[in-house]
LOZA-292658 format. One record per atom (N, C-alpha, C, CB): atom name; z negated, x, y negated; residue number from 1. Coordinates in pm, 1 decimal. Each point is the difference from the previous one (the first is absolute). Glycine has a CB too. Example, Ala and Ser with C-alpha at 12.3 -4.5 7.8 and 13.67 -1.06 7.14 Angstrom:
REM LOZA-292658
{'N' {-780.0 1319.0 569.0} 1},
{'CA' {0.0 -89.0 -119.0} 1},
{'C' {0.0 90.0 -120.0} 1},
{'CB' {-124.6 -189.2 117.3} 1},
{'N' {196.6 154.2 -222.3} 2},
{'CA' {-6.0 82.0 -119.0} 2},
{'C' {-73.0 -77.0 -109.0} 2},
{'CB' {214.5 118.4 62.8} 2},
END
This chain:
REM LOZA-292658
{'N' {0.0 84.3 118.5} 1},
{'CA' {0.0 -84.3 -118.5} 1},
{'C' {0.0 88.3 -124.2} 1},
{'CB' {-122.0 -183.9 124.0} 1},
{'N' {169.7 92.3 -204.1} 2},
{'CA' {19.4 151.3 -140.8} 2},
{'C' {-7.9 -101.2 -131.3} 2},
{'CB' {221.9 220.4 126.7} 2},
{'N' {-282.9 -199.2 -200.7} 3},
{'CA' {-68.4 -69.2 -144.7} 3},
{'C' {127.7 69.1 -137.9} 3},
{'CB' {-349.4 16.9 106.3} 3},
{'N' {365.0 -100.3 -151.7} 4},
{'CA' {117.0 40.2 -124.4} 4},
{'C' {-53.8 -20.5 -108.3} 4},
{'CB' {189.6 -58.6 97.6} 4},
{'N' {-165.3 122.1 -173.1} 5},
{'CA' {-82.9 6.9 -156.0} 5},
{'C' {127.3 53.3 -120.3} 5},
{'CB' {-286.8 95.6 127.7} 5},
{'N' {341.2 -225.9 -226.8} 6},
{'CA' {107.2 69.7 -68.5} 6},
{'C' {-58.7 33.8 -127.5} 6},
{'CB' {189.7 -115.6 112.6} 6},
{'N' {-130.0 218.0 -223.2} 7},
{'CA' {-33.6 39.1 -143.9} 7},
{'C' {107.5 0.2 -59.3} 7},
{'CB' {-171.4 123.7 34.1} 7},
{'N' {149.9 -120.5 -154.4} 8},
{'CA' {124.8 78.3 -87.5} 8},
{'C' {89.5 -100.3 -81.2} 8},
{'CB' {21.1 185.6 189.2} 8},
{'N' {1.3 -284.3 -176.3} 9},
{'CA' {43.5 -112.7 -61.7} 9},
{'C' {-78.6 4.4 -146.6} 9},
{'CB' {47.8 -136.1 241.3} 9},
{'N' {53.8 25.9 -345.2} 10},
{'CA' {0.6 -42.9 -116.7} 10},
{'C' {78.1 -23.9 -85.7} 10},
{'CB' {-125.2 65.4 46.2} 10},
{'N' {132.9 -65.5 -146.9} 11},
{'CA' {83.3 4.0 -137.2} 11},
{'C' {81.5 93.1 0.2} 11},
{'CB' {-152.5 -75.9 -121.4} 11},
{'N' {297.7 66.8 109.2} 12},
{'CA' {21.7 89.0 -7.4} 12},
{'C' {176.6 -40.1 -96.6} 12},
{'CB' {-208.0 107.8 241.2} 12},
{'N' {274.1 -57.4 -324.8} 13},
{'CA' {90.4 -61.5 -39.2} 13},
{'C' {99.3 19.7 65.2} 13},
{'CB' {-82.8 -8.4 -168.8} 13},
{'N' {256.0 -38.2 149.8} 14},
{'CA' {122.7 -11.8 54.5} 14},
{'C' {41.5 162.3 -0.7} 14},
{'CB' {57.2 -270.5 -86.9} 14},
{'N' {-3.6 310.3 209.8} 15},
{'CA' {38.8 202.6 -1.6} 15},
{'C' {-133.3 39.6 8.8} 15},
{'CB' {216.7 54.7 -180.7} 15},
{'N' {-292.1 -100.1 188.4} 16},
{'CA' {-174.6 84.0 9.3} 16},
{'C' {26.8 41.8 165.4} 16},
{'CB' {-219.2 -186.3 -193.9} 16},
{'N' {95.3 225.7 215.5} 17},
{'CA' {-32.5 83.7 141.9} 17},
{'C' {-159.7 -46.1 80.6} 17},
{'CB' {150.1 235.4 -130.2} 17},
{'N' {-180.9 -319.3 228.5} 18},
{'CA' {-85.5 16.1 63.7} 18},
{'C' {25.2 119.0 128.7} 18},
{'CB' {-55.3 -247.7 -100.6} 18},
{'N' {-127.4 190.6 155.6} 19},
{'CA' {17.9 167.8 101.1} 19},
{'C' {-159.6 -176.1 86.5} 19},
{'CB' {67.9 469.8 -213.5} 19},
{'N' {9.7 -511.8 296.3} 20},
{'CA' {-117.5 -48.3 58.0} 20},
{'C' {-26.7 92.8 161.6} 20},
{'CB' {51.4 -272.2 -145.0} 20},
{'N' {-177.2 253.6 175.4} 21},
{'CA' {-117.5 51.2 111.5} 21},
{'C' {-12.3 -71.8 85.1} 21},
{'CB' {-119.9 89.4 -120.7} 21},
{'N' {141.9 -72.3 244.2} 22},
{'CA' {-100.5 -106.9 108.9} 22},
{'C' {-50.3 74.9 64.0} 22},
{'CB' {107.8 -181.5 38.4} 22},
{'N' {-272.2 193.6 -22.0} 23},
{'CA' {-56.9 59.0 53.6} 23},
{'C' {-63.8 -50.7 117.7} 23},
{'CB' {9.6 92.7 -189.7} 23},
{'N' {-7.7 -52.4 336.8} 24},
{'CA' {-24.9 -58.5 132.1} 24},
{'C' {-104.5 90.4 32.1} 24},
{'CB' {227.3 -96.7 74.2} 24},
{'N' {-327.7 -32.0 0.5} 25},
{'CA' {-111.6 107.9 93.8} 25},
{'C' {27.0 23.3 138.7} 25},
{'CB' {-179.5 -79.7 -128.2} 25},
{'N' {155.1 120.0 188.8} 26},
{'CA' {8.1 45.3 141.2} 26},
{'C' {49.0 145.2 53.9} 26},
{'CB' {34.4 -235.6 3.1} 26},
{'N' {-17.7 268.7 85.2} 27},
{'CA' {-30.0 125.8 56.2} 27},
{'C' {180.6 14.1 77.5} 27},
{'CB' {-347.6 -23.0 47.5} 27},
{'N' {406.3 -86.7 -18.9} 28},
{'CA' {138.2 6.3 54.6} 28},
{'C' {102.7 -86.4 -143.2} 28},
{'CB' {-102.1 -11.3 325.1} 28},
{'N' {66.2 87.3 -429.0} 29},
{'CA' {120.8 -37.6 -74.9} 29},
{'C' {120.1 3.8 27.4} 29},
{'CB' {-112.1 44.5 -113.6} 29},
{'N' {145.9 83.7 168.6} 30},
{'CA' {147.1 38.0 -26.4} 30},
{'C' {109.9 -78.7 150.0} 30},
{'CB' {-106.8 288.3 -154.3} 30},
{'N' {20.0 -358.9 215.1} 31},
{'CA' {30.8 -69.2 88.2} 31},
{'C' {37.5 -165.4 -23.9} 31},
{'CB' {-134.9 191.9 101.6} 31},
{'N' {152.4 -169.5 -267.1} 32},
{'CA' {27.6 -175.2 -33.7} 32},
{'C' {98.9 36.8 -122.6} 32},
{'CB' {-269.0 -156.5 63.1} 32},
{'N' {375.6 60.3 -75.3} 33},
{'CA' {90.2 -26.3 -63.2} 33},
{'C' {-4.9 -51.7 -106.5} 33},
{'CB' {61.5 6.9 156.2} 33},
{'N' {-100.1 -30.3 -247.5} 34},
{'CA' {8.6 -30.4 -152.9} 34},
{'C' {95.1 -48.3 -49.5} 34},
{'CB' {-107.4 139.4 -25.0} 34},
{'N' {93.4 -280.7 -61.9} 35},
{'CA' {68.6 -47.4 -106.5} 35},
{'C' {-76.7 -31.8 -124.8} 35},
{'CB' {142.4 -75.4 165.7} 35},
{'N' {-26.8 88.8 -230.5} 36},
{'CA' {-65.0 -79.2 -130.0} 36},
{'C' {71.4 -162.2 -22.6} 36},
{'CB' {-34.4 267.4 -133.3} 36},
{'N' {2.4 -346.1 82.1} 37},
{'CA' {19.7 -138.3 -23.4} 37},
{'C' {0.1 -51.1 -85.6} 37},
{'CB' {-50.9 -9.5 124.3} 37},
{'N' {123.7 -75.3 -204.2} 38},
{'CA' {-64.5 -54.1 -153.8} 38},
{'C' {46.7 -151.6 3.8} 38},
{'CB' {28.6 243.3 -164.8} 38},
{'N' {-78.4 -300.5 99.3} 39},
{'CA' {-23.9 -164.7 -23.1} 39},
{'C' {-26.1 -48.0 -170.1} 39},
{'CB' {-130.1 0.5 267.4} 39},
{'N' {270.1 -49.7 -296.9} 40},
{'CA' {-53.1 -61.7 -147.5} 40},
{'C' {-9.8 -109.5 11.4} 40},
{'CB' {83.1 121.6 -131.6} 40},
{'N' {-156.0 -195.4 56.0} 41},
{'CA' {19.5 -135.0 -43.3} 41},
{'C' {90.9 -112.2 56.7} 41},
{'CB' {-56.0 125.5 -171.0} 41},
{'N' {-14.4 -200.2 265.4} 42},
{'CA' {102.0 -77.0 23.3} 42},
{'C' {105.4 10.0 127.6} 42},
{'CB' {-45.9 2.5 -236.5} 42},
{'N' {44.2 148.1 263.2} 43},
{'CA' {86.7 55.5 83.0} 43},
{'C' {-50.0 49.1 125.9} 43},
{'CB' {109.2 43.8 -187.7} 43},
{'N' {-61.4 -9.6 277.6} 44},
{'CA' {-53.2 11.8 131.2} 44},
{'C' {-11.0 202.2 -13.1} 44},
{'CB' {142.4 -292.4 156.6} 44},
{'N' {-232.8 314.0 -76.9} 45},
{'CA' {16.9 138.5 45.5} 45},
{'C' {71.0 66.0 54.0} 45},
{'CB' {-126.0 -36.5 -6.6} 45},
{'N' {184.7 152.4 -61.1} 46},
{'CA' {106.1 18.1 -6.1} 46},
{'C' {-30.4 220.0 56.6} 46},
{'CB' {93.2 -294.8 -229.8} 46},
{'N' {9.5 297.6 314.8} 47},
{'CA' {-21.3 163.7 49.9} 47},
{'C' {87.9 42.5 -95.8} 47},
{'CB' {-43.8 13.8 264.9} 47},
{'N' {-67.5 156.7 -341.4} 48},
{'CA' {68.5 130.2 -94.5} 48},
{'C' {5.7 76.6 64.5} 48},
{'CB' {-61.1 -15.2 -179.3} 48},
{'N' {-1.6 77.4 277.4} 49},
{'CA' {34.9 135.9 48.0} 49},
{'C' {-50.7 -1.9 144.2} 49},
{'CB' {-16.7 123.7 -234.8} 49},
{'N' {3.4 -40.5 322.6} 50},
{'CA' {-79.5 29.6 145.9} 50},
{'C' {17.6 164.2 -5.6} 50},
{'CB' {68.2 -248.4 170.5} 50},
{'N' {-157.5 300.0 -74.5} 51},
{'CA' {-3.3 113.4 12.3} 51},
{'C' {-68.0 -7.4 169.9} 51},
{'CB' {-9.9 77.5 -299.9} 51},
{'N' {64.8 47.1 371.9} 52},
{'CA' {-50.4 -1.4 129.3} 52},
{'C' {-156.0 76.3 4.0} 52},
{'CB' {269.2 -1.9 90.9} 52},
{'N' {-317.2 36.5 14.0} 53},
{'CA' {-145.4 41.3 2.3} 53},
{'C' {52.9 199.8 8.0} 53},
{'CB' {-163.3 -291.9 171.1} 53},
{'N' {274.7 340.8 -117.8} 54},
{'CA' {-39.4 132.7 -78.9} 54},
{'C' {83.2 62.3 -115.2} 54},
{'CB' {-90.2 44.0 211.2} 54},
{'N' {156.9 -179.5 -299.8} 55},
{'CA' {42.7 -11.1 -147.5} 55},
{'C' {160.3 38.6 -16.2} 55},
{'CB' {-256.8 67.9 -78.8} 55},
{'N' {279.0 -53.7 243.3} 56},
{'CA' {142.8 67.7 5.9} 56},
{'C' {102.7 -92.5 -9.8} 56},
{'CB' {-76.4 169.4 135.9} 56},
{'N' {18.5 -330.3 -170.4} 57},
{'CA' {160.9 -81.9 62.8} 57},
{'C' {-39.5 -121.5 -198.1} 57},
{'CB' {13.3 -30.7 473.6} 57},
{'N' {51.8 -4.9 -512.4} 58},
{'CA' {-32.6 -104.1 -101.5} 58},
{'C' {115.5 -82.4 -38.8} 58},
{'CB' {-171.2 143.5 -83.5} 58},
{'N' {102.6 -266.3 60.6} 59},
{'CA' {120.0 -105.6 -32.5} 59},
{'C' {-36.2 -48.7 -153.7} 59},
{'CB' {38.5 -99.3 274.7} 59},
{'N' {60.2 30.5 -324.1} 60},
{'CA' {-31.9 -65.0 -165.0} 60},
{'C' {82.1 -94.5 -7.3} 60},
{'CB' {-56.4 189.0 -131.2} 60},
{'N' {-4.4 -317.0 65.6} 61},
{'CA' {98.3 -90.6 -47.7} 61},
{'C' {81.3 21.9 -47.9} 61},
{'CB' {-100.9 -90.0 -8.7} 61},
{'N' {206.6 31.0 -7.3} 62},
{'CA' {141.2 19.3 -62.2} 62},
{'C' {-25.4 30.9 -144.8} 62},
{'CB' {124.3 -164.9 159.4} 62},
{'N' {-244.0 41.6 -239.6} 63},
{'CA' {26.5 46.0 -165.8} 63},
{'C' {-92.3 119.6 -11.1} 63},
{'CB' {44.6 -248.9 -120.3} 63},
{'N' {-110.0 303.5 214.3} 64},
{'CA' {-107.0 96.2 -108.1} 64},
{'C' {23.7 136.2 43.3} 64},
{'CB' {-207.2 -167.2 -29.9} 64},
{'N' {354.8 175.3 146.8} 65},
{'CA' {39.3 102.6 5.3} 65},
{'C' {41.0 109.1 -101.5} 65},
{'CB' {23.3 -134.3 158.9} 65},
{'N' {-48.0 288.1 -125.3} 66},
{'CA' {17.4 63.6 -175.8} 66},
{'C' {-75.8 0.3 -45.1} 66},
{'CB' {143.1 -46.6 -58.4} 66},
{'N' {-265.5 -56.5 61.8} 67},
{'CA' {-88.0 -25.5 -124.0} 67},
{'C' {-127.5 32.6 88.2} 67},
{'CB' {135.9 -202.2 -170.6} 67},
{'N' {-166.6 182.8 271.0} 68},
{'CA' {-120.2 -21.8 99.8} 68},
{'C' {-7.4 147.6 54.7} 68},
{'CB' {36.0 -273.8 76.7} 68},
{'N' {-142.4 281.2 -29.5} 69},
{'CA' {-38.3 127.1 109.9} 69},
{'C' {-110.5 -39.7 62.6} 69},
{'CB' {76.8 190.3 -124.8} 69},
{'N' {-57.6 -212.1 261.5} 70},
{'CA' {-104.0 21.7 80.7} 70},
{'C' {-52.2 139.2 28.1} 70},
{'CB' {83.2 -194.6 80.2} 70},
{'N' {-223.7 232.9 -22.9} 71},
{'CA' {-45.1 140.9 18.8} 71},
{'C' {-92.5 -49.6 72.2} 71},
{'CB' {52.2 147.6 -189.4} 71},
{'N' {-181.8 -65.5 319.3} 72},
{'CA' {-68.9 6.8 22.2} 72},
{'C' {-79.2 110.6 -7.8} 72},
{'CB' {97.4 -153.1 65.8} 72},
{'N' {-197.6 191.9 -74.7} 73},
{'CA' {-86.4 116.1 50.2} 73},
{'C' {-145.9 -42.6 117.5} 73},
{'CB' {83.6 115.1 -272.7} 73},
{'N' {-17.7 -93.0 387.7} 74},
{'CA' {-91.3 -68.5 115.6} 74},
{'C' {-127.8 136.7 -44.7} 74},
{'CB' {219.3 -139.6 258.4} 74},
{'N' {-215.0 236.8 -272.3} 75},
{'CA' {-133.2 88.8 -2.3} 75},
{'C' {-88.5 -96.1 -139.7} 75},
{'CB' {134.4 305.8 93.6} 75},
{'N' {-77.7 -342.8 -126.5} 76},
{'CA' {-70.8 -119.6 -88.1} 76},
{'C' {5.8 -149.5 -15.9} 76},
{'CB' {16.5 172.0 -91.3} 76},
{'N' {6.2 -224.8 205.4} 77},
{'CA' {3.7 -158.1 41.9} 77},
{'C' {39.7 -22.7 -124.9} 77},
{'CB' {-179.7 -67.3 180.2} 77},
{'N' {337.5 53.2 -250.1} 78},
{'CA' {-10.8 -76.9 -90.2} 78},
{'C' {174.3 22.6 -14.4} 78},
{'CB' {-293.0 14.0 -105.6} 78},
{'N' {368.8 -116.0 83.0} 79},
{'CA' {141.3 -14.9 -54.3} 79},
{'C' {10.4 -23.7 -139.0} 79},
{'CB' {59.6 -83.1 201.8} 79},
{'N' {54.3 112.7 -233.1} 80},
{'CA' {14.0 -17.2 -146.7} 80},
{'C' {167.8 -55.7 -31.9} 80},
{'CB' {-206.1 216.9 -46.4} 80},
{'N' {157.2 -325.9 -82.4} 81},
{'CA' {133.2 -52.4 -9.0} 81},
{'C' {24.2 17.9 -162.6} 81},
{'CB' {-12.2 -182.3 224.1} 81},
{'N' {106.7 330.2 -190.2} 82},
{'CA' {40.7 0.9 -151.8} 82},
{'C' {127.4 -92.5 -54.8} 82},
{'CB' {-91.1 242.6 20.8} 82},
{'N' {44.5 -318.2 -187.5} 83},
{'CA' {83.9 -40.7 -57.0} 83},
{'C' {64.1 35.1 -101.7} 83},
{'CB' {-86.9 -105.5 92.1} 83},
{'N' {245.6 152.4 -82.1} 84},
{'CA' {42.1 8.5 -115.2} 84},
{'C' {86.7 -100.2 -66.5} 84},
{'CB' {-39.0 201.1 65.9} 84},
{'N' {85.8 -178.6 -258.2} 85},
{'CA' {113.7 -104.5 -17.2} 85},
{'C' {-52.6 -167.9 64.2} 85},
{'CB' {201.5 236.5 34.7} 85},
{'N' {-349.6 -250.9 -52.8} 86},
{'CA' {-28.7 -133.0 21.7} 86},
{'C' {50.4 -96.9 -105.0} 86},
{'CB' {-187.6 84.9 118.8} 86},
{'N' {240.4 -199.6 -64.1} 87},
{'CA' {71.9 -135.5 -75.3} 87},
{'C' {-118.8 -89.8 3.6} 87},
{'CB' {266.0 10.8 83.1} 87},
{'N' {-255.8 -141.1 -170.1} 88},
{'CA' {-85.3 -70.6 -26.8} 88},
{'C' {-6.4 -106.0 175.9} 88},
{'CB' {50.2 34.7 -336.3} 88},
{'N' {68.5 -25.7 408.8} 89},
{'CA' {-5.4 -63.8 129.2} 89},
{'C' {-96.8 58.9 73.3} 89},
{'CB' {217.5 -56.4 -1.7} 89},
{'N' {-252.5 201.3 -8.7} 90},
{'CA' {-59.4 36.6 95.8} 90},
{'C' {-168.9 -111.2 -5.9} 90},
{'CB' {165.7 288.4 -11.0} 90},
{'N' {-160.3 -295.0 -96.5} 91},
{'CA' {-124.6 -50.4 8.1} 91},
{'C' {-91.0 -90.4 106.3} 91},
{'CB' {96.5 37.7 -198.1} 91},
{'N' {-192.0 -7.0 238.1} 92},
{'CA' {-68.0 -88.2 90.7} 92},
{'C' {-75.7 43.4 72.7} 92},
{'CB' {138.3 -105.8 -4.4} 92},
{'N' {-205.8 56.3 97.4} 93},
{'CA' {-128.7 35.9 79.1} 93},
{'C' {29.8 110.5 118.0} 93},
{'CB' {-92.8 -252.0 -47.8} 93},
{'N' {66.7 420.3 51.7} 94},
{'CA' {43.0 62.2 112.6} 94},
{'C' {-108.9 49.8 101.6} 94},
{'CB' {188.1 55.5 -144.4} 94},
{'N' {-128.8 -101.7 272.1} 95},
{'CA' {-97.6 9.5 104.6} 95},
{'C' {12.2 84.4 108.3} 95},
{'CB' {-28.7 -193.5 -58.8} 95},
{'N' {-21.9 306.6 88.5} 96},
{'CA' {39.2 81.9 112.0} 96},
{'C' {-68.5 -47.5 171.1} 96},
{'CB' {15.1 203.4 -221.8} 96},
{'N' {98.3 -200.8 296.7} 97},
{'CA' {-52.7 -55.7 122.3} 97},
{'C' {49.9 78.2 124.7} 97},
{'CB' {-10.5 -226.1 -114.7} 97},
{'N' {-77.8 265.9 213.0} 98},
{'CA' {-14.7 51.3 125.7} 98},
{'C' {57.0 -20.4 143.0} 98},
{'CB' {-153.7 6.6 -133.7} 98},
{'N' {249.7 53.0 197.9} 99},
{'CA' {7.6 -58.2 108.6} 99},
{'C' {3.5 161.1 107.2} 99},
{'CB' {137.1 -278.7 -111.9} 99},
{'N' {-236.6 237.5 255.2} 100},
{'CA' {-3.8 119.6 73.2} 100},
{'C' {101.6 45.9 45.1} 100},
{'CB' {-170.5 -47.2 43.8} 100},
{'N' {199.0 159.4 -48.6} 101},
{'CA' {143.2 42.4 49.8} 101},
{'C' {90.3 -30.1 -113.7} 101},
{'CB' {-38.3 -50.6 250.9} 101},
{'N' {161.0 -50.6 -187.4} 102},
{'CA' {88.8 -64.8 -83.5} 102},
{'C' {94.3 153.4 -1.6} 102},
{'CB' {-170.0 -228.1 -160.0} 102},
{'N' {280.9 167.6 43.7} 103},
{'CA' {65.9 96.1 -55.1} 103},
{'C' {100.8 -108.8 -143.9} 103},
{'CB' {-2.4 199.2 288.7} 103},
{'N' {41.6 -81.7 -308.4} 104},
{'CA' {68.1 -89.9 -124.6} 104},
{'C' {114.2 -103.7 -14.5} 104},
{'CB' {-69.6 185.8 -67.0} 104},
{'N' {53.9 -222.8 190.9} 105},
{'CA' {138.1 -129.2 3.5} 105},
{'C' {-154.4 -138.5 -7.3} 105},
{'CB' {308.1 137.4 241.0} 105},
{'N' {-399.6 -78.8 -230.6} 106},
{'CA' {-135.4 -93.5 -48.3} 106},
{'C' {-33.4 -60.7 -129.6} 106},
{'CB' {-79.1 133.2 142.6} 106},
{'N' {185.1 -261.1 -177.6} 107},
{'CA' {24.5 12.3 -144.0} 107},
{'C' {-83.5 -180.2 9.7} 107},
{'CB' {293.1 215.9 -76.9} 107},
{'N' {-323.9 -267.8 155.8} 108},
{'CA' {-40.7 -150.7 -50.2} 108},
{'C' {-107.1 -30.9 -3.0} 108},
{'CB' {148.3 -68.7 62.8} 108},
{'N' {-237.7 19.4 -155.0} 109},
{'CA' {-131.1 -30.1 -34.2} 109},
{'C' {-80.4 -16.3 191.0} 109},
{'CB' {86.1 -153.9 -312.1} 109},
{'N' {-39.8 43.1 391.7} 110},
{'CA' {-49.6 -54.9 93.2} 110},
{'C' {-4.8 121.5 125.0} 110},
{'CB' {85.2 -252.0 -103.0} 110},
{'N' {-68.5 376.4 2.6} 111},
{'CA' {23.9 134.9 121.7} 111},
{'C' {-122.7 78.4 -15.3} 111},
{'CB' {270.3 40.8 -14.8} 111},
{'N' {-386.9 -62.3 -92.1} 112},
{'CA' {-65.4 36.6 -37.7} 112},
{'C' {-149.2 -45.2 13.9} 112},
{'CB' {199.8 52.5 -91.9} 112},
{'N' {-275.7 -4.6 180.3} 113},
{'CA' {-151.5 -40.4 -8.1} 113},
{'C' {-73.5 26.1 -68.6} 113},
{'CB' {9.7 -6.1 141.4} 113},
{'N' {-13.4 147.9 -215.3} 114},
{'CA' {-107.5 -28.6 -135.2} 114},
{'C' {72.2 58.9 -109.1} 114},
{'CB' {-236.9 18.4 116.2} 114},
{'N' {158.3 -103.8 -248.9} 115},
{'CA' {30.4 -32.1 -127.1} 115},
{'C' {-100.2 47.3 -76.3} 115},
{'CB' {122.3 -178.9 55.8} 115},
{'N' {-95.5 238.8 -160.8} 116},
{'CA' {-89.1 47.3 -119.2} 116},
{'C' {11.1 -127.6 -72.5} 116},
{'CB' {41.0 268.9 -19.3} 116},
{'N' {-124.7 -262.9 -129.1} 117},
{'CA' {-41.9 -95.7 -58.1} 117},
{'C' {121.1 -24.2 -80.8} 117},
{'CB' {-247.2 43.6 18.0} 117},
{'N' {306.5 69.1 -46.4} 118},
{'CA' {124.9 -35.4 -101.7} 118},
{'C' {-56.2 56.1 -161.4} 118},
{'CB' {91.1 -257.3 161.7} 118},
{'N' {0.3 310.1 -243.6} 119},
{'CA' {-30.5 41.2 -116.6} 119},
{'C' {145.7 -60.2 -56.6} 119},
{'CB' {-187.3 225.3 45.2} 119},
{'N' {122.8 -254.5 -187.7} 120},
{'CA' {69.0 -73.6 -80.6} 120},
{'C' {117.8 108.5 -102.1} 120},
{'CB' {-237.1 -194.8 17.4} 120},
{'N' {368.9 199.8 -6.5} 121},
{'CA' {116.3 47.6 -52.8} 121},
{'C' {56.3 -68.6 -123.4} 121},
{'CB' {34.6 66.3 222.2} 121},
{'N' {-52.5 -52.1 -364.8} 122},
{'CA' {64.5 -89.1 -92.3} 122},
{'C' {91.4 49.9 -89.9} 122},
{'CB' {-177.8 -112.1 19.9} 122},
{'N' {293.8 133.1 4.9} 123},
{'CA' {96.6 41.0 -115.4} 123},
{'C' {86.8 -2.1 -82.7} 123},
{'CB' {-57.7 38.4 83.8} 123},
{'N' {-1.4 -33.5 -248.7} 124},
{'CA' {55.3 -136.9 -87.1} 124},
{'C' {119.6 89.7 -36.5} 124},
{'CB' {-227.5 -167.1 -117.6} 124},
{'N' {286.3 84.6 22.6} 125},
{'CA' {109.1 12.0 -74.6} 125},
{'C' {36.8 35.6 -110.8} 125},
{'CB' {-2.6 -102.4 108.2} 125},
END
């Protein structure tokens, strides 16, 4: 079992740059597959990126390709989802979620057993 904890979200304007964190506990990180997820308003949850458990394989949605980077550092239980060239669409709730094993064709919410709380992404215009 593995506990998700996201940071790094906020304000941020149109072409700005986030750098969000998900930080996982457990002792067999690098043995779980990672996504990130986001959900605005209204809209269903929606897959940005995946990454495999030893950081070698990664997928990205079509729009945030170019703009996105997945990364992990398993000696520090924690992935990172850098943003660049953020648009006011990106905006919305992003949630990093867990699945054992997996690999990166692991792109649909219902593939995923645990969920961080989600940190809030807002970027105006």
């Amino acid at each position: 079992q593995v506990q998700l904890v996201e940071s790094g979200g906020g304000l941020v304007q149109a072409g700005g740059s986030l750098k969000l964190s998900c930080a996982a506990s457990g002792r067999t990180f690098y043995r779980y597959t990672i996504s990130w997820f986001r959900q605005a308003p209204g809209k269903e949850r929606e897959f940005v990126a995946v990454i495999n458990g030893s950081g070698g394989s990664t997928s990205y949605e079509d729009s945030v390709k170019g703009r996105f980077t997945i990364s992990r550092d398993n000696a520090k239980n924690t992935v990172y989802l850098q943003m660049n060239s953020l648009k006011p669409e990106d905006t919305a709730v992003y949630y990093c979620a867990a699945r054992f094993y997996g690999s990166a064709s692991n792109i649909k919410p219902g593939e995923y057993a645990y969920w961080g709380q989600g940190t809030q992404v807002t970027v105006s215009s």
